[in-house]
N, C-alpha and C positions, 0 to 999 in steps of 0.2 A: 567466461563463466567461472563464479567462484565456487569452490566446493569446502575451504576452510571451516572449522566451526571452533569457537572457545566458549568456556563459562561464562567469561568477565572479558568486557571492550574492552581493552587497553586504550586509556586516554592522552589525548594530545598533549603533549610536553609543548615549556615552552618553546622551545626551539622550534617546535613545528610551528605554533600558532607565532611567533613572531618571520616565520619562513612563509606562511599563507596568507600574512599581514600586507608581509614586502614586495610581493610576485608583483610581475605583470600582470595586468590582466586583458590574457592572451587565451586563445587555446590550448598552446602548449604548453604554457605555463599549470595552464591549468591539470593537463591528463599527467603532467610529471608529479604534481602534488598529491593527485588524487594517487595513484600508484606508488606515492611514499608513506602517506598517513594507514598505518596497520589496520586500526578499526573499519575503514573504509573497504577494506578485502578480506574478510571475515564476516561469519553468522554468529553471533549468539544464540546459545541453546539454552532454555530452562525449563522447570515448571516436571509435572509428574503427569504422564497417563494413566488414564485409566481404566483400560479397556485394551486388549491384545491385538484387536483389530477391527475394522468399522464392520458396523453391520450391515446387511445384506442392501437394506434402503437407507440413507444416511443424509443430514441435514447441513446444508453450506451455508453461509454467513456470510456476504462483503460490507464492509461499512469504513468508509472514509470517517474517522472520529474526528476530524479537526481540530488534531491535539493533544485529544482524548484528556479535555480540561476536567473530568469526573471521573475514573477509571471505575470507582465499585456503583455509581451509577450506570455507568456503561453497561458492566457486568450481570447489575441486575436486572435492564433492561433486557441485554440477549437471553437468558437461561431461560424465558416462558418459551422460544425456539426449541430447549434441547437440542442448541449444533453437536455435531461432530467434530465440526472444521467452523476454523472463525478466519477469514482474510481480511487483516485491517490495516488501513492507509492513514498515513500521518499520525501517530504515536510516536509521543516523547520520551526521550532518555534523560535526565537529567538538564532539563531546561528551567528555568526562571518561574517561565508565563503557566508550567503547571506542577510550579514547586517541586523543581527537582526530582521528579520521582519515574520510577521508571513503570510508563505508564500500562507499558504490554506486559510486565510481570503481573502485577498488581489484576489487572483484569485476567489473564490466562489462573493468577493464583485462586481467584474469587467463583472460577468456571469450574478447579480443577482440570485444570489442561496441564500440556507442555507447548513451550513454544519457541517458533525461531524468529529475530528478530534480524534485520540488516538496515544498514545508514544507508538512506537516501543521501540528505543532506547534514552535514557537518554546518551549524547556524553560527557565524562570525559575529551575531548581535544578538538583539534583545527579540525579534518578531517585527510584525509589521504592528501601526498605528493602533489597529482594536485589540490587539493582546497584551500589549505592555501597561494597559492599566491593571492583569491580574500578576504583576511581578512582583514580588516581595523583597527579589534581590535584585544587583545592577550587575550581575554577572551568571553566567549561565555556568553548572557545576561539570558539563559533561558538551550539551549542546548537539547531541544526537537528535536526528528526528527522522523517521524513514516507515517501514512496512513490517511485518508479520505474519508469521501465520501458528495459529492455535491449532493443536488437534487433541482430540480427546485418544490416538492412538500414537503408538512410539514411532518416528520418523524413521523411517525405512536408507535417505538419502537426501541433500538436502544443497540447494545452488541459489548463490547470488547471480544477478544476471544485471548487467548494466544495463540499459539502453541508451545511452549517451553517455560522453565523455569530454565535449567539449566546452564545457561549463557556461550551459547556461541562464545562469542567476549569478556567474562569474566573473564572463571575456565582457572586455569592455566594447567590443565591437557588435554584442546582443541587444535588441532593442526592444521594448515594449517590456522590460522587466521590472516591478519591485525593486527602485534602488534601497529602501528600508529592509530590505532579506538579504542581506550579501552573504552567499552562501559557498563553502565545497563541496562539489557534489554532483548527480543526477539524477534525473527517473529513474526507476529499476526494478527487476519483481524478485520474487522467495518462491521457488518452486520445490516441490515437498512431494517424496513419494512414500505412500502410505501404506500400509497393509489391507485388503478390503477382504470381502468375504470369496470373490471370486480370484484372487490374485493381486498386483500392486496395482495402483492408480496413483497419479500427478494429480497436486492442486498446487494452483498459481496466484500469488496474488502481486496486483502489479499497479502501477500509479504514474498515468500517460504525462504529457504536458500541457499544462493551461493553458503559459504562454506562449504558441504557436497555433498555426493552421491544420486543419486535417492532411496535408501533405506532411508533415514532421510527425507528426502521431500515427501516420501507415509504419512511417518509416522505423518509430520504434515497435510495432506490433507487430513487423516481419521479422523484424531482430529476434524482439522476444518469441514468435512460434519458432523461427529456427531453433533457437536454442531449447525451447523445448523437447525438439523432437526428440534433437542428439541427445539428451539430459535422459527423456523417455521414452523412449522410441516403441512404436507401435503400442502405447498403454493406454486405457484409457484417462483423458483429461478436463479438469474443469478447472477454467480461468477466471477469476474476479477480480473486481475494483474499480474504482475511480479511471475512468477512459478520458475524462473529459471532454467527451462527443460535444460541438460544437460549438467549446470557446475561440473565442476567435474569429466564427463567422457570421460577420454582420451581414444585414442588422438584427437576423432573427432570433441568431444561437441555434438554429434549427440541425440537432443532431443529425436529423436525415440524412445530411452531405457529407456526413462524414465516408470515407472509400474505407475505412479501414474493415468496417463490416462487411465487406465484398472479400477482402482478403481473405477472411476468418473463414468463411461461407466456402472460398473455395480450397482452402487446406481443410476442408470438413467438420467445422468448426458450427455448432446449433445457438442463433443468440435466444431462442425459445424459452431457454431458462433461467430468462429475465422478465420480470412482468413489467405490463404496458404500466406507464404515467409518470410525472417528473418526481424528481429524486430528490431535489433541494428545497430548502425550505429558510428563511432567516434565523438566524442564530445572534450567540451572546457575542459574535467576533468577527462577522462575515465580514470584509470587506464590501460584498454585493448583495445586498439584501431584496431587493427587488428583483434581482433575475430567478426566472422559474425555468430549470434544463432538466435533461435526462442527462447525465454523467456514469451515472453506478450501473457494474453492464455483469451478467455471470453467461460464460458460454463452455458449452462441452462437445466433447468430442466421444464418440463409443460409447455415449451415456444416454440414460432414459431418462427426462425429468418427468416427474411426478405429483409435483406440487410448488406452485411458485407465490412470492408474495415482494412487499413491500413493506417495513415494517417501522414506523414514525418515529423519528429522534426524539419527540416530545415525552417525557420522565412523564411516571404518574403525581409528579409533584407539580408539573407542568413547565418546567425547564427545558431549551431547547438543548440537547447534550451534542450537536452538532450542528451545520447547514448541512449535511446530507442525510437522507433515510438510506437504510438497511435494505439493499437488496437480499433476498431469500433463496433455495431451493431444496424438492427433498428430489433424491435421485438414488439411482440404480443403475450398475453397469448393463449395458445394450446389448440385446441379442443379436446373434451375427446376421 
């Protein structure tokens, strides 16, 4: 668990990038690089609150942006929500495919929020096959891409959390992976503890693995509740994001099989405050445009949901701004 935070990434020198060029691709090669590269064990902080502390009932936001190829589209799409908290998955830092820009500032600035952001992956290329047609450069200025979380209140405390380490989109001995993504890096979540109206509360936003079976994806979601606990121990909690509930299980995709919802359920964990139906939808970049899954999951712990939604990627211009829809909640911490 990281607890670092700075203003500004510190960017890869070349020395790095010609040291992450050369590795093996190994595991250990891997977890030695990832524990050399600075930006990699650190949060970025930015953006302004505005508000001392959430209010008594308060609205969550998960949305996998895919990139977040529109960020004040994004932006303007969430605000008819009025979130609190925004947890978002896959936002750019300084990449090519959405012109360099850093995509979680730009939305968190357009929200009025603050926000923290941490590297998933460190991208060694350009993207996969449907994104490099929106590149304007042949070089990526930064090449950050990873998680967030937005609040409209000042971060109380604030942890990177790995959930893998041994690279893989990396080791060459990983299989079924995107050879066009060669990447540094892991899954991993930002847990954030906030000020609420009854005391602090945790929000989690975290981003499972595609590539694997629901046996890989228990095994990062017990990682990640341990560390939350220690992170927040006996607080209440709500966790979002991109789970990726049943990639991998042919031939249906049928998230049902996923165990890792059994785990949640029995460290106390409510998936209630996630509404029923799928989450995906074809987009301007999908690689799979035809699969229809439930992926985007929001669950709490010592919390009340009180309202839950699903809220469509599709712009009022009619633009898809992701393949996922917005999971929702409004919530309330739980009576004893």
């Amino acid at each position: 668990m990281i607890e670092s935070v700075v203003s500004t990434l510190p960017l890869v020198t070349a020395e790095e990038r010609a040291a992450i060029l050369s590795a093996p691709r190994t595991a250990q090669a891997h977890r030695d690089l990832l524990a050399s590269v600075p930006a990699m064990n650190t949060l970025q902080v930015g953006g302004t609150a505005r508000a001392a502390r959430l209010p008594e009932r308060f609205t969550v936001a998960a949305w996998n942006v895919e990139r977040c190829l529109f960020p004040e589209a994004t932006a303007a799409h969430l605000a008819p929500l009025k979130p609190d908290v925004v947890l978002l998955s896959e936002v750019d830092h300084g990449m090519a495919r959405t012109g360099q820009r850093h995509t979680t500032e730009e939305v968190a600035a357009a929200l009025g929020m603050g926000y923290a952001f941490g590297v998933e992956f460190h991208e060694l290329d350009l993207g996969g096959a449907t994104e490099r047609a929106f590149c304007k450069d042949d070089v990526n200025a930064r090449g950050w891409h990873g998680n967030a979380v937005l609040s409209s209140v000042p971060f109380e405390k604030l942890a990177l959390i790995r959930l893998d380490d041994h690279g893989h989109w990396f080791s060459a001995d990983e299989r079924d992976v995107d050879p066009g993504q060669p990447r540094l890096g892991g899954r991993m979540a930002i847990a954030a503890v906030l000020p609420g109206a009854e005391g602090p509360l945790c929000v989690v936003s975290t981003h499972l693995e595609s590539n694997a079976d629901a046996a890989h994806r228990e095994a990062q979601f017990l990682i990640l509740l341990e560390a939350v606990e220690a992170f927040a121990p006996g607080m209440p909690v709500l966790i979002g994001g991109d789970l990726n509930t049943g990639n991998h299980l042919p031939p249906d995709f049928d998230h049902r099989r996923e165990t890792l919802f059994g785990l949640g359920e029995a460290r106390g964990y409510d998936w209630g405050f996630t509404a029923d139906g799928p989450t995906t939808r074809p987009s301007l970049i999908t690689p799979h445009p035809d699969r229809v899954m439930t992926l985007d999951w929001l669950a709490g712990r010592d919390l009340d949901c009180l309202e839950k939604g699903v809220l469509p990627s599709i712009s009022q211009e009619g633009t898809p701004l992701s393949d996922h829809d917005c999971v929702w909640c409004r919530a309330e911490v739980g009576g004893d």
